[in-house]
C-alpha positions, 0 to 999 in steps of 0.5 A: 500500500503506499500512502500520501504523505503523513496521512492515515488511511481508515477503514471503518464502518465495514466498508467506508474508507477515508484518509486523513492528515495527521495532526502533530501532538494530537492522538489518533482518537483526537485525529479521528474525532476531529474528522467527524468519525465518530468511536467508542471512547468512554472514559475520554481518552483515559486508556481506561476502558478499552473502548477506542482499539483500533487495528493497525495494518500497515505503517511507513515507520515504527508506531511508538511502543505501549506507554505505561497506560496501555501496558496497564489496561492490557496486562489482563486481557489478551491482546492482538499485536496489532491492536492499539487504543487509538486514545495512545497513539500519536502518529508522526507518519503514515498508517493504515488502520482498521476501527472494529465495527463493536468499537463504532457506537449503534 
């Protein structure tokens, strides 16, 4: 896949498909809510409730590790490593993710 410079490109909803510009300091979550996409976060960002994975599935450069908040809210359940909470991320380059349909609110 190849990617528009500094962008991240989102498969959500199923189907629908958009890319979006990075915004420096601003977390996926932030990103996304931004551009009118809406998802699950119910403790605001907190890396708290979990609600906000998303999956990442191609990336230009290294996604930064685990901070100490996801380590925290992952320590117990089991987890793909591919699955971030979007609350945690905050991209620098270009990505492709994937936001599950359960993590879309109904």
């Amino acid at each position: 896949m190849s990617f528009n410079k500094r962008s991240i490109n989102v498969k959500y909803d199923g189907i629908k498909k958009r890319d979006l510009a990075i915004i420096d300091g601003k977390s996926l979550l932030e990103i996304l809510l931004a551009a009118k996409i809406e998802i699950n976060n119910s403790c605001g960002g907190q890396a708290s409730c979990g609600t906000c994975k998303v999956k990442l599935v191609e990336s230009n450069d290294v996604i930064h590790p685990i901070n100490e908040l996801e380590a925290e809210y992952f320590q117990y359940r089991q987890r793909d490593k591919n699955i971030r909470l979007a609350c945690q991320v905050f991209p620098k380059s270009s990505l492709s993710i994937e936001v599950p349909d359960q993590n879309l609110p109904k």
